[in-house]
PDBQT receptor file of N, H, CA, C and O in Angstrom, charges set to zero:
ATOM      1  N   UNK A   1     -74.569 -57.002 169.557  1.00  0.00    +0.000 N 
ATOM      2  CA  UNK A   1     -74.448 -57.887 168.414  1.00  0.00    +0.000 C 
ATOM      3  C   UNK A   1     -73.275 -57.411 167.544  1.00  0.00    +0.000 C 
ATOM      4  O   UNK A   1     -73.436 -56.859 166.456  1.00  0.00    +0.000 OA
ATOM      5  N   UNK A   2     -71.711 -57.749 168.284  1.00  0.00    +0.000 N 
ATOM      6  H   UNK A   2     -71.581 -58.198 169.168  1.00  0.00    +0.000 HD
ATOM      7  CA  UNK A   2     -71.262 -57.099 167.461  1.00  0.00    +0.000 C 
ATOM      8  C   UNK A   2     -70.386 -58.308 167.198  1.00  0.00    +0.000 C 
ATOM      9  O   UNK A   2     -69.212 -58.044 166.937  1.00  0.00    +0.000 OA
ATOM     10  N   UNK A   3     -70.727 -59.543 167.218  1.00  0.00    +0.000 N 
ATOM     11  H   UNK A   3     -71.681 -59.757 167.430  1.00  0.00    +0.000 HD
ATOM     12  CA  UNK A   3     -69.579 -60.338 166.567  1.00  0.00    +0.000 C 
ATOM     13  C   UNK A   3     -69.867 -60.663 164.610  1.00  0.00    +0.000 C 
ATOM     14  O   UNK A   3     -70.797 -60.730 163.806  1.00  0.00    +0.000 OA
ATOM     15  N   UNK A   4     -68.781 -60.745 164.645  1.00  0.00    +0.000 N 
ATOM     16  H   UNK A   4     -68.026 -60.690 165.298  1.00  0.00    +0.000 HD
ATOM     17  CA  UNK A   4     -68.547 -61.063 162.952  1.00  0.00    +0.000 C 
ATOM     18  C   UNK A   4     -67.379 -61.879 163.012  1.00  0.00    +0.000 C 
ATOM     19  O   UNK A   4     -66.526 -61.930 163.898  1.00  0.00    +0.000 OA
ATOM     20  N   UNK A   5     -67.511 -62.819 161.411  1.00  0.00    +0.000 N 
ATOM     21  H   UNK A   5     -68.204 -62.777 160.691  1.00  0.00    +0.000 HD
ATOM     22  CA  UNK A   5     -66.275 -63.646 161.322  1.00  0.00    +0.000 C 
ATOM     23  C   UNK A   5     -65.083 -63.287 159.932  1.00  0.00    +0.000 C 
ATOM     24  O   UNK A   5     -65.014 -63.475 158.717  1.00  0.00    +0.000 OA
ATOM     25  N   UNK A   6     -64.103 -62.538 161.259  1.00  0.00    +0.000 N 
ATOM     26  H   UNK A   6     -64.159 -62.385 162.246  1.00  0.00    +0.000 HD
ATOM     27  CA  UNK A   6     -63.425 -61.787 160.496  1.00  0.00    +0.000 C 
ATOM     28  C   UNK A   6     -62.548 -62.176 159.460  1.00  0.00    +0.000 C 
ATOM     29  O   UNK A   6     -61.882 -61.332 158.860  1.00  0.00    +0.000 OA
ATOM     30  N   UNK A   7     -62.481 -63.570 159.157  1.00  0.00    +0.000 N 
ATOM     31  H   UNK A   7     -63.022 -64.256 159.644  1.00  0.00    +0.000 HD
ATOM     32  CA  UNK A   7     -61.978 -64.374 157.565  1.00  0.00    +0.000 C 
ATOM     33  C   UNK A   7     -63.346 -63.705 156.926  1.00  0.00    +0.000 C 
ATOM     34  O   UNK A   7     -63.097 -62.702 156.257  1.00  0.00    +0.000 OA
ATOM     35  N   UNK A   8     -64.754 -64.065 157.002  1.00  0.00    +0.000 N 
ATOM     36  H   UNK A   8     -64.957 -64.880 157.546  1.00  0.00    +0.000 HD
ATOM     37  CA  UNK A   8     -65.335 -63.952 156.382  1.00  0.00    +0.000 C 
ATOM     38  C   UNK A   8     -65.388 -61.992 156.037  1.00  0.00    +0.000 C 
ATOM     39  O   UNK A   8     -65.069 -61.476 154.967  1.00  0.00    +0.000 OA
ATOM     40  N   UNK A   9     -65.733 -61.466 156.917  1.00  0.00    +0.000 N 
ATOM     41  H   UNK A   9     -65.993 -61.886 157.787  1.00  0.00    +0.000 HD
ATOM     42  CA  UNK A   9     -65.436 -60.115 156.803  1.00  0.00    +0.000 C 
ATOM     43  C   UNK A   9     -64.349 -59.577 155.465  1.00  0.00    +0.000 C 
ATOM     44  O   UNK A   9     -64.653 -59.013 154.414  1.00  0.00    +0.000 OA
ATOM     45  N   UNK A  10     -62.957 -60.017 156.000  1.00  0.00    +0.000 N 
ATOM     46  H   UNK A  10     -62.710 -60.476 156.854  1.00  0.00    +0.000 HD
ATOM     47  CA  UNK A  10     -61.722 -59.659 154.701  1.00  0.00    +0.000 C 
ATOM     48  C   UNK A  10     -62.246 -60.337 153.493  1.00  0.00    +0.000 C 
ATOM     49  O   UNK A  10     -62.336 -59.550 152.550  1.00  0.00    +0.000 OA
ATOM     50  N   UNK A  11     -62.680 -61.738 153.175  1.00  0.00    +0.000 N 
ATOM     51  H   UNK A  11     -62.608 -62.377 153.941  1.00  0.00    +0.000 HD
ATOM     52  CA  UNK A  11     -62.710 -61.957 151.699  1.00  0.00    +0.000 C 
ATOM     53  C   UNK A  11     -63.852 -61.448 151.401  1.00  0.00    +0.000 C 
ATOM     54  O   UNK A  11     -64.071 -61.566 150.195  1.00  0.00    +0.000 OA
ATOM     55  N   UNK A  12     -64.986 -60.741 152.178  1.00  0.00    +0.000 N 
ATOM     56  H   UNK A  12     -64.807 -60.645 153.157  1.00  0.00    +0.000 HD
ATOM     57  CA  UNK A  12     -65.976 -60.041 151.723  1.00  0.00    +0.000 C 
ATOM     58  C   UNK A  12     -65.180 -58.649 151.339  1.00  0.00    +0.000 C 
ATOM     59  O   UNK A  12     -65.623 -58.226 150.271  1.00  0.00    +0.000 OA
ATOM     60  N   UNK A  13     -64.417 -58.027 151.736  1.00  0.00    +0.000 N 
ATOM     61  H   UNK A  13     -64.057 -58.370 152.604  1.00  0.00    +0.000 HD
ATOM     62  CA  UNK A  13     -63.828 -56.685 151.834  1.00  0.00    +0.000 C 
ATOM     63  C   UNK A  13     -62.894 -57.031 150.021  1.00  0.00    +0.000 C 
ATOM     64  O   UNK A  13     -62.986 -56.299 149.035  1.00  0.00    +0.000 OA
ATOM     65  N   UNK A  14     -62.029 -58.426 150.130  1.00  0.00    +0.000 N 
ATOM     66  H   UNK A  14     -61.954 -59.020 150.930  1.00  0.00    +0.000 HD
ATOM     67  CA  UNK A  14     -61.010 -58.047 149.399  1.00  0.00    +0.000 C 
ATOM     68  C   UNK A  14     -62.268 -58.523 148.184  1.00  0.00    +0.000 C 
ATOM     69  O   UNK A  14     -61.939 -57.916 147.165  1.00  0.00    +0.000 OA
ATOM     70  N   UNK A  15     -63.354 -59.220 147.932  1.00  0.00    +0.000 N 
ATOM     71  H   UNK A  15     -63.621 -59.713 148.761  1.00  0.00    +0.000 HD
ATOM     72  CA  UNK A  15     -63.894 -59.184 146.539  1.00  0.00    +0.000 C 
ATOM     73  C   UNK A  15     -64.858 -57.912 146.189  1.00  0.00    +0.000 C 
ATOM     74  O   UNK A  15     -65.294 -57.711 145.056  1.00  0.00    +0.000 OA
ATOM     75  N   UNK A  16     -65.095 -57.186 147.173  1.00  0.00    +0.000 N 
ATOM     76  H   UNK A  16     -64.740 -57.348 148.094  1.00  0.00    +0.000 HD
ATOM     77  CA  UNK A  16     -66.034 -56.178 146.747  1.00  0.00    +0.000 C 
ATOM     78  C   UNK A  16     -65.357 -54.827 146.526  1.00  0.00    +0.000 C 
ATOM     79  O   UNK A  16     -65.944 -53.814 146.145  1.00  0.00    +0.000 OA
ATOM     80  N   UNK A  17     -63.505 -54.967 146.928  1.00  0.00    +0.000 N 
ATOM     81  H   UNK A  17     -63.028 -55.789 147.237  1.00  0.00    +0.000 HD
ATOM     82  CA  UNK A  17     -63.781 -53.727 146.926  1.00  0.00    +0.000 C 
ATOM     83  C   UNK A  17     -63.784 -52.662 148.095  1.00  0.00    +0.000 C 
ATOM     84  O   UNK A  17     -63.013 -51.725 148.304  1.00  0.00    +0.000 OA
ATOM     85  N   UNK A  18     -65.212 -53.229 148.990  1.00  0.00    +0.000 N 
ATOM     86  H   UNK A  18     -65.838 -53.990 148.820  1.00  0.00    +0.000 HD
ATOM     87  CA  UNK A  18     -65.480 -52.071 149.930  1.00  0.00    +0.000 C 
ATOM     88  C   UNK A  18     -64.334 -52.067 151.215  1.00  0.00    +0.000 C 
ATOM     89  O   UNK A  18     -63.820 -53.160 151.449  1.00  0.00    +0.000 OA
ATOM     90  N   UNK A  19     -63.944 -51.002 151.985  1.00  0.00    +0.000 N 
ATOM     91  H   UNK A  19     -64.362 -50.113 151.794  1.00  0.00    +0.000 HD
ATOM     92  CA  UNK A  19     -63.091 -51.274 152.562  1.00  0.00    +0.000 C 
ATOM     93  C   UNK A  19     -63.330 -50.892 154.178  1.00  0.00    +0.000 C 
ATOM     94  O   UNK A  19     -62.533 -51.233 155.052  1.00  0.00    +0.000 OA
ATOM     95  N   UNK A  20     -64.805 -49.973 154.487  1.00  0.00    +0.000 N 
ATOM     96  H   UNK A  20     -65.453 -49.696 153.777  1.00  0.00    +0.000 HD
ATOM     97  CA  UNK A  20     -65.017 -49.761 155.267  1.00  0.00    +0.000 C 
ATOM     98  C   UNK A  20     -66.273 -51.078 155.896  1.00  0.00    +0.000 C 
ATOM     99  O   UNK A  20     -67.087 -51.563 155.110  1.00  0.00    +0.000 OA
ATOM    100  N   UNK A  21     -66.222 -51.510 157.444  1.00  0.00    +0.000 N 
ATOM    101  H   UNK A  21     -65.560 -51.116 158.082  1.00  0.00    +0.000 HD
ATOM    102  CA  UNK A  21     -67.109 -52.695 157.643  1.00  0.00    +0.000 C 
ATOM    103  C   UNK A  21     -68.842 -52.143 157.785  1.00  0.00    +0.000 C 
ATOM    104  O   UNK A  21     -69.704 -53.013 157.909  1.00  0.00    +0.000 OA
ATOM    105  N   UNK A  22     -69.179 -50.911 157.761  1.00  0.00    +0.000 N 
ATOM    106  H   UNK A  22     -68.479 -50.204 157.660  1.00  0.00    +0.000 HD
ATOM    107  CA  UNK A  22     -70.270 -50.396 157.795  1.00  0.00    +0.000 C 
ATOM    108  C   UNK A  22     -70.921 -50.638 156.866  1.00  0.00    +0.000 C 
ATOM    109  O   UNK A  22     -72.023 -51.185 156.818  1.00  0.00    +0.000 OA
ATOM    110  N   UNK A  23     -70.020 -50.087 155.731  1.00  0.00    +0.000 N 
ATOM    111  H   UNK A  23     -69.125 -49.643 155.770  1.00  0.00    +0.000 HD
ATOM    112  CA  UNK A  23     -70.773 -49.912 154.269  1.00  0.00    +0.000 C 
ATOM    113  C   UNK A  23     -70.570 -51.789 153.847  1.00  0.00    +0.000 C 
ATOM    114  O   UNK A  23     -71.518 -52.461 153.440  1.00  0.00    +0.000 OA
ATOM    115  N   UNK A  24     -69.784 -52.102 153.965  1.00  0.00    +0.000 N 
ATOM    116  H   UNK A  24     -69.013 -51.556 154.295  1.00  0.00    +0.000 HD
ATOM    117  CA  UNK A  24     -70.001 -53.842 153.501  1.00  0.00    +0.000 C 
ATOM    118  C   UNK A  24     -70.929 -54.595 154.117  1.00  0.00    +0.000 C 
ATOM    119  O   UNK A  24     -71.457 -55.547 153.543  1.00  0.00    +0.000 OA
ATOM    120  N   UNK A  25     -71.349 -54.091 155.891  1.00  0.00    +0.000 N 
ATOM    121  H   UNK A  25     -70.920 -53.318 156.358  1.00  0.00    +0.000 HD
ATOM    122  CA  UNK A  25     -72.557 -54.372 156.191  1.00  0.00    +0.000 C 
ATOM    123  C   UNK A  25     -74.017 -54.391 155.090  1.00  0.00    +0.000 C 
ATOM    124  O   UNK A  25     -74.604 -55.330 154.551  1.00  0.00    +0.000 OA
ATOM    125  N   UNK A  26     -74.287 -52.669 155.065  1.00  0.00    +0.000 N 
ATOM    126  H   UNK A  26     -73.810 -51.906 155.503  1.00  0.00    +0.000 HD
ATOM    127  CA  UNK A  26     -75.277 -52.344 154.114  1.00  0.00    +0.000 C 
ATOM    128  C   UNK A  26     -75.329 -53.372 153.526  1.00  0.00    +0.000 C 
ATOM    129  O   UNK A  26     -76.010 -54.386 153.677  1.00  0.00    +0.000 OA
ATOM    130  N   UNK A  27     -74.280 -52.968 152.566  1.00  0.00    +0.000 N 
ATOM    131  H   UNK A  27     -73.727 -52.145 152.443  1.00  0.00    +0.000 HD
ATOM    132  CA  UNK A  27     -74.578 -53.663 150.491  1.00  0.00    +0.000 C 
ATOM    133  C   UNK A  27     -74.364 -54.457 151.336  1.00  0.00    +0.000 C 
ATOM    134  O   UNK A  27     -74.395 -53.552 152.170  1.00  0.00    +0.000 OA
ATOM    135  N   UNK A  28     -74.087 -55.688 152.182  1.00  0.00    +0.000 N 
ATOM    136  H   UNK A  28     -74.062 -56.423 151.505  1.00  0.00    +0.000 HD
ATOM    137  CA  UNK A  28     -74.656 -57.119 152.345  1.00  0.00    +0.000 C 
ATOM    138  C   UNK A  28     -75.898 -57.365 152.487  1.00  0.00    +0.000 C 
ATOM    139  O   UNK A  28     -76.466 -58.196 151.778  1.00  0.00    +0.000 OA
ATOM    140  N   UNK A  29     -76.557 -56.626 153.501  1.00  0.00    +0.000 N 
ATOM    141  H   UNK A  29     -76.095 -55.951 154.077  1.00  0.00    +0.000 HD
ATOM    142  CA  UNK A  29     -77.586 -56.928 153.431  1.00  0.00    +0.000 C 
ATOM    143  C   UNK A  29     -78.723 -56.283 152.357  1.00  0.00    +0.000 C 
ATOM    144  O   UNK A  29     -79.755 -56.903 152.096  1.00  0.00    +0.000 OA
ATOM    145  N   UNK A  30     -78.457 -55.155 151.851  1.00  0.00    +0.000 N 
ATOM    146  H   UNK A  30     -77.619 -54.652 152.063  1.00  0.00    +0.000 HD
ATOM    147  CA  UNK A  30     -79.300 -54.742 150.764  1.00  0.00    +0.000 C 
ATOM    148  C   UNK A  30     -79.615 -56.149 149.526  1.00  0.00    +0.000 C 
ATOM    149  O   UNK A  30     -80.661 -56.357 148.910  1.00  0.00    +0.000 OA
ATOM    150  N   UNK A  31     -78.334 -56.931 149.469  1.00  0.00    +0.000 N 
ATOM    151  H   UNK A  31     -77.484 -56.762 149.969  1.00  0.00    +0.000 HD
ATOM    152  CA  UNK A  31     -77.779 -58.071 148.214  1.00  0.00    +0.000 C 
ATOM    153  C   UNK A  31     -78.835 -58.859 149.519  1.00  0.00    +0.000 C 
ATOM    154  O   UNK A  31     -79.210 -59.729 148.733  1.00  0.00    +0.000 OA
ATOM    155  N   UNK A  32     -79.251 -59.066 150.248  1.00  0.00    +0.000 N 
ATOM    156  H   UNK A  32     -78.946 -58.359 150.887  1.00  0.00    +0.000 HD
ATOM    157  CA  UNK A  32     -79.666 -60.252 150.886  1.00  0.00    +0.000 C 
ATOM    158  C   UNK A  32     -81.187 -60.095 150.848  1.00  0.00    +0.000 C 
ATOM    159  O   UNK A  32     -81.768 -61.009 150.263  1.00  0.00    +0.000 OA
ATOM    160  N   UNK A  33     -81.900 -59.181 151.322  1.00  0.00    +0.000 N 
ATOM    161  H   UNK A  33     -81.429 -58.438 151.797  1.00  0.00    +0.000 HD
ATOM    162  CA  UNK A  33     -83.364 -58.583 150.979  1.00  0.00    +0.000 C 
ATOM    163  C   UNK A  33     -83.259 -58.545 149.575  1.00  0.00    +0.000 C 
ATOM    164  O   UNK A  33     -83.514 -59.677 149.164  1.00  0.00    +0.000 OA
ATOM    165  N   UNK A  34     -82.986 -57.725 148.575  1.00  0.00    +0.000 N 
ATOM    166  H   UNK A  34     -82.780 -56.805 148.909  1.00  0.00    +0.000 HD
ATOM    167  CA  UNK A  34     -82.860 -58.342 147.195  1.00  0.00    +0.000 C 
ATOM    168  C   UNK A  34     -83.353 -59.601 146.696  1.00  0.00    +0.000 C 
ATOM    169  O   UNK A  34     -84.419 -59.935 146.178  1.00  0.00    +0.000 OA
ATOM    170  N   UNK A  35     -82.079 -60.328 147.051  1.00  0.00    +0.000 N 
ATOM    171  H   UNK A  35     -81.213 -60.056 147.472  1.00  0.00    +0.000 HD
ATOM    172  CA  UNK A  35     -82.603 -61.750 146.633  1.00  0.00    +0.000 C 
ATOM    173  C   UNK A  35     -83.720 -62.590 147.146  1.00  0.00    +0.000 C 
ATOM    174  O   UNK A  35     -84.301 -63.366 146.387  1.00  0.00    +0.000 OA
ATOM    175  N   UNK A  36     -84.047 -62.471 148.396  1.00  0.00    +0.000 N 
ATOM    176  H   UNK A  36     -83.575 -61.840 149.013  1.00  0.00    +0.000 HD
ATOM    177  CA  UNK A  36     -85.143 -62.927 149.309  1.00  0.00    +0.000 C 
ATOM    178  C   UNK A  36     -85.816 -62.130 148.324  1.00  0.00    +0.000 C 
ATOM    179  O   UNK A  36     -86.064 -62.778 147.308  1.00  0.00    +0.000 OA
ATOM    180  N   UNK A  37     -86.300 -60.590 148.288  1.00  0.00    +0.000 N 
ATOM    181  H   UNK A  37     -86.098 -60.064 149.114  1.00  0.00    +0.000 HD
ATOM    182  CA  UNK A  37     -87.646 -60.470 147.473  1.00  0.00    +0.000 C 
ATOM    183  C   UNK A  37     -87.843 -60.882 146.195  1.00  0.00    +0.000 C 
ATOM    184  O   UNK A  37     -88.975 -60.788 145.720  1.00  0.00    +0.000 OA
ATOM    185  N   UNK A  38     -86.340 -61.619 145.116  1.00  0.00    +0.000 N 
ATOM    186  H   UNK A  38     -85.421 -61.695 145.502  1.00  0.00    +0.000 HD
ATOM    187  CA  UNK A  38     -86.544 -61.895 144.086  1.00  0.00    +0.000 C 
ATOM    188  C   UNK A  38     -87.489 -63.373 144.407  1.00  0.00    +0.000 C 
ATOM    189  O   UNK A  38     -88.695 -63.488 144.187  1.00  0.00    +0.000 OA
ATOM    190  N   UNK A  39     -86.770 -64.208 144.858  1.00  0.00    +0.000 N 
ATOM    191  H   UNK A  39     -85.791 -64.115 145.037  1.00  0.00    +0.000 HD
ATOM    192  CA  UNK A  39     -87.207 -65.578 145.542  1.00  0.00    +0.000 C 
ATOM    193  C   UNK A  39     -88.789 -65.395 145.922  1.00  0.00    +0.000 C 
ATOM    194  O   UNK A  39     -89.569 -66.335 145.767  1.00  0.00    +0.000 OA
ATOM    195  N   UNK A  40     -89.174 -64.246 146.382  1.00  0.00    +0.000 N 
ATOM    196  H   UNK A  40     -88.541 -63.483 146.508  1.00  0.00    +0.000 HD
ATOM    197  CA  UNK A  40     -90.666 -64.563 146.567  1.00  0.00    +0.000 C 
ATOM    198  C   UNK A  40     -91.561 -64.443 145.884  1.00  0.00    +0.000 C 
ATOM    199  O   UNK A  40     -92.538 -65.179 145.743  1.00  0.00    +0.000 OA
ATOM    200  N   UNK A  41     -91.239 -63.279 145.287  1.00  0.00    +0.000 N 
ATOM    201  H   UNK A  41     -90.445 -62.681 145.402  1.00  0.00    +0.000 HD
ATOM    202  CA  UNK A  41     -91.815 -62.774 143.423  1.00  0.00    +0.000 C 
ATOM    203  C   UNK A  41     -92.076 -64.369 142.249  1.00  0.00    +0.000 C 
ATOM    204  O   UNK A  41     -92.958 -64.914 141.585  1.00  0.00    +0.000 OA
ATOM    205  N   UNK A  42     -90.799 -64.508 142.575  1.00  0.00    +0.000 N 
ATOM    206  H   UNK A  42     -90.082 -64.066 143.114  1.00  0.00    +0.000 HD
ATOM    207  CA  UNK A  42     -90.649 -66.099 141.498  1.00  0.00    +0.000 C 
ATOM    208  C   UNK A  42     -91.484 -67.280 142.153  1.00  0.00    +0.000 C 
ATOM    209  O   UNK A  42     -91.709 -68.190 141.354  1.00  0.00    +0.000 OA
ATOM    210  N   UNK A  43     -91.892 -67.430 143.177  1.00  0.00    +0.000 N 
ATOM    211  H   UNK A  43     -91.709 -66.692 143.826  1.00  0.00    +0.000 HD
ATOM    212  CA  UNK A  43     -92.419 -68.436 144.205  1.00  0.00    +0.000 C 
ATOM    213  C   UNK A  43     -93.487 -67.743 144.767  1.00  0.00    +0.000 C 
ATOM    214  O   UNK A  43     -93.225 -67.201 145.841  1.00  0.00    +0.000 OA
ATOM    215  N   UNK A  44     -94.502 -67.623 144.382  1.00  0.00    +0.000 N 
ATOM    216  H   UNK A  44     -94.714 -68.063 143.510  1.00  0.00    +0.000 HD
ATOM    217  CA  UNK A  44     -95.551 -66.859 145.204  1.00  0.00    +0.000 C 
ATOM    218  C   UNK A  44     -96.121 -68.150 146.246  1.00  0.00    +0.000 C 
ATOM    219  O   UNK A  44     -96.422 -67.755 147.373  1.00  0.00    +0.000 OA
ATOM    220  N   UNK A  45     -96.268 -69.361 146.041  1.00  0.00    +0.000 N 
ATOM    221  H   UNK A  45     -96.024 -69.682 145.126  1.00  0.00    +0.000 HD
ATOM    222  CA  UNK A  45     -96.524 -70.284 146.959  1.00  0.00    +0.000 C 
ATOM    223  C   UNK A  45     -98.000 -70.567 146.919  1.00  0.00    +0.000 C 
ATOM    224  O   UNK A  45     -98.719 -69.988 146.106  1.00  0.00    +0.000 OA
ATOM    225  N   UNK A  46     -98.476 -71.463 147.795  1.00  0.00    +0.000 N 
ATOM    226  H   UNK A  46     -97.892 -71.933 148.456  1.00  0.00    +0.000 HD
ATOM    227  CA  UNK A  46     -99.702 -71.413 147.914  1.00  0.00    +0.000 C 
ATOM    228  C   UNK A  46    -100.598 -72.395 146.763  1.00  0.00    +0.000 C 
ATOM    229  O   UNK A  46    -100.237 -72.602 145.605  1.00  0.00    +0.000 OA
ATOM    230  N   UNK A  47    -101.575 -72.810 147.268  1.00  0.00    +0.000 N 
ATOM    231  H   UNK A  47    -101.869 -72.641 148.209  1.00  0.00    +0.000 HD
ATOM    232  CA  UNK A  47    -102.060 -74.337 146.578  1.00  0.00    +0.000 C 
ATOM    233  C   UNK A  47    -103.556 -73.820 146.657  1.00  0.00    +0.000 C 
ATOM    234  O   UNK A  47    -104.037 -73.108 147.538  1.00  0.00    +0.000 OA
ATOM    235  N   UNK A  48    -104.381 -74.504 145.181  1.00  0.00    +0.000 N 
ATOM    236  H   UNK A  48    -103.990 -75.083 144.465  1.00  0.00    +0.000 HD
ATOM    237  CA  UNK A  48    -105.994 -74.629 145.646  1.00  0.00    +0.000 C 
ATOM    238  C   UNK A  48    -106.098 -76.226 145.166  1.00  0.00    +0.000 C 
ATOM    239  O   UNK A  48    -105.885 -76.688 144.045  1.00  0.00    +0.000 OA
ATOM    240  N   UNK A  49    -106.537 -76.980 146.506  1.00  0.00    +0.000 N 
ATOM    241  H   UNK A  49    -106.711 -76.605 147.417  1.00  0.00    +0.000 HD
ATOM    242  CA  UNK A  49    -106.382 -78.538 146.084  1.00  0.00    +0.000 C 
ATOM    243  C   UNK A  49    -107.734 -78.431 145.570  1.00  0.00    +0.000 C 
ATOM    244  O   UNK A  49    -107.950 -79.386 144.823  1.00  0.00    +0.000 OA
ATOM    245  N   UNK A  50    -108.779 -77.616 145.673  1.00  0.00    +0.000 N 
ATOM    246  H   UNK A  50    -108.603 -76.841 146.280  1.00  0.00    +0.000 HD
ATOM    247  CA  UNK A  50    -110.264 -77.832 145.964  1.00  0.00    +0.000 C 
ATOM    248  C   UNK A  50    -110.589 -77.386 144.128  1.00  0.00    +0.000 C 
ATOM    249  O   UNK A  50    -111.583 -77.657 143.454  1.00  0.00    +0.000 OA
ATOM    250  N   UNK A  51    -109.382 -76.660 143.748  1.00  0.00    +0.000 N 
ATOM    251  H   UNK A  51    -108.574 -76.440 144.295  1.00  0.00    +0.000 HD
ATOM    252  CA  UNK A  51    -109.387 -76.171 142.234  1.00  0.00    +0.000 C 
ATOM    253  C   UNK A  51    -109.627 -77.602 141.410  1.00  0.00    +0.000 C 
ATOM    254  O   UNK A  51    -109.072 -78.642 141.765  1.00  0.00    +0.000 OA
ATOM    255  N   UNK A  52    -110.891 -77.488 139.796  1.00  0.00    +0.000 N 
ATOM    256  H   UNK A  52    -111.341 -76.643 139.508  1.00  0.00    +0.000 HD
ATOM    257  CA  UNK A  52    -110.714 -78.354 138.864  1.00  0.00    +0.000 C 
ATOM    258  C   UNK A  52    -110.063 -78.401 137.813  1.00  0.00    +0.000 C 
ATOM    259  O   UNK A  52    -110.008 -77.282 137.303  1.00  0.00    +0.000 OA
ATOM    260  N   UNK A  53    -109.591 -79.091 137.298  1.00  0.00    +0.000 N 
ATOM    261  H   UNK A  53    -109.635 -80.000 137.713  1.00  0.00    +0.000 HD
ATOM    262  CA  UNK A  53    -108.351 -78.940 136.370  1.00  0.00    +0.000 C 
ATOM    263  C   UNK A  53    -109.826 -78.029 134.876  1.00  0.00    +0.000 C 
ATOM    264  O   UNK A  53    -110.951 -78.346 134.489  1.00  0.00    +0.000 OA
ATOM    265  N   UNK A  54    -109.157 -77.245 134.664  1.00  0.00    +0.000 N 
ATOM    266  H   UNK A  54    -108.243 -76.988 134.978  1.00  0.00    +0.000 HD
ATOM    267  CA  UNK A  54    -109.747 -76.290 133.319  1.00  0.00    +0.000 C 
ATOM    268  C   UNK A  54    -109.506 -77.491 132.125  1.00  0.00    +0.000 C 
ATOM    269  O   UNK A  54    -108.825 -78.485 131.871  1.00  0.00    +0.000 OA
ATOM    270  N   UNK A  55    -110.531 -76.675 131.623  1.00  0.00    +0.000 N 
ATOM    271  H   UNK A  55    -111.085 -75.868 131.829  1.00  0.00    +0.000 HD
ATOM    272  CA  UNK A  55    -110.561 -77.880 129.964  1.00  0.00    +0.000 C 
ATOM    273  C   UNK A  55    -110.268 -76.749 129.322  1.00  0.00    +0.000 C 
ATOM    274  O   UNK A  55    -110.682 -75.615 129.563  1.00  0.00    +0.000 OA
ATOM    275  N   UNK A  56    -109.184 -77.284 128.095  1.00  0.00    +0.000 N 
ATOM    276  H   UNK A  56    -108.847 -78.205 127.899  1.00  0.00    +0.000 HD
ATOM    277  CA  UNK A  56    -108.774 -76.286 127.471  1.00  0.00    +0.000 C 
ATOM    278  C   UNK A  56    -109.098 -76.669 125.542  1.00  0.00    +0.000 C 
ATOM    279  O   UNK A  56    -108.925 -77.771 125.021  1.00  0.00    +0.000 OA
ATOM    280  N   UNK A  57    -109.432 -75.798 125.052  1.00  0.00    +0.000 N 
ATOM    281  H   UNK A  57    -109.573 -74.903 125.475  1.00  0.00    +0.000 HD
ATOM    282  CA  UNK A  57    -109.327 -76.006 123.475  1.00  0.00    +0.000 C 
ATOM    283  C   UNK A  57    -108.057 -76.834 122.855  1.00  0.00    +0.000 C 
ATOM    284  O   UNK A  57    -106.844 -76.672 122.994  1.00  0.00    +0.000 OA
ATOM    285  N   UNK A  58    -108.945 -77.934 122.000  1.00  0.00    +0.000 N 
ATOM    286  H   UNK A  58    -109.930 -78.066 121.887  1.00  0.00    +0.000 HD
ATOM    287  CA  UNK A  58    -107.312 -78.430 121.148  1.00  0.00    +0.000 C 
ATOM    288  C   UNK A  58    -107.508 -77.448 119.669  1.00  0.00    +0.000 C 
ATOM    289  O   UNK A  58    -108.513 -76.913 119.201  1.00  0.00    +0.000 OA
ATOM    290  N   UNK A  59    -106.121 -77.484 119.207  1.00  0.00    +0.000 N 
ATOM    291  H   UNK A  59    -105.304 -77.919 119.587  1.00  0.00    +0.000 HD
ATOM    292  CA  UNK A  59    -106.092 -76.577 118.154  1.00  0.00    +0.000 C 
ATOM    293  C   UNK A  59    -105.908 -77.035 117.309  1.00  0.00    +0.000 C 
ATOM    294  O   UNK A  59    -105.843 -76.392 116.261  1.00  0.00    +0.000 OA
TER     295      UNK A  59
């Protein structure tokens, strides 16, 4: 698995900075798990249709 698309590779290289393709690997994917676990945190998912709507106090 060693193809990559090496436009994409350089403008990843020339905005980050990093200059070696190992380490721009990493921090890519570290930035990619990151956001996936932010996304799931914020979205926990999941439904109770069988739930009744709560009655709540008016104030």
């Amino acid at each position: 698995m060693k193809t990559t698309d090496d436009e994409l590779v350089a403008k990843a290289m020339e905005l980050s900075g990093i200059r070696e393709q190992t380490a721009l690997l990493n921090e890519g994917l570290k930035a990619l798990i990151e956001k996936a676990a932010r996304q799931r945190l914020s979205n926990p998912g999941g439904t109770l249709p069988e739930l009744h709507e709560v009655r709540r106090r008016r104030s």
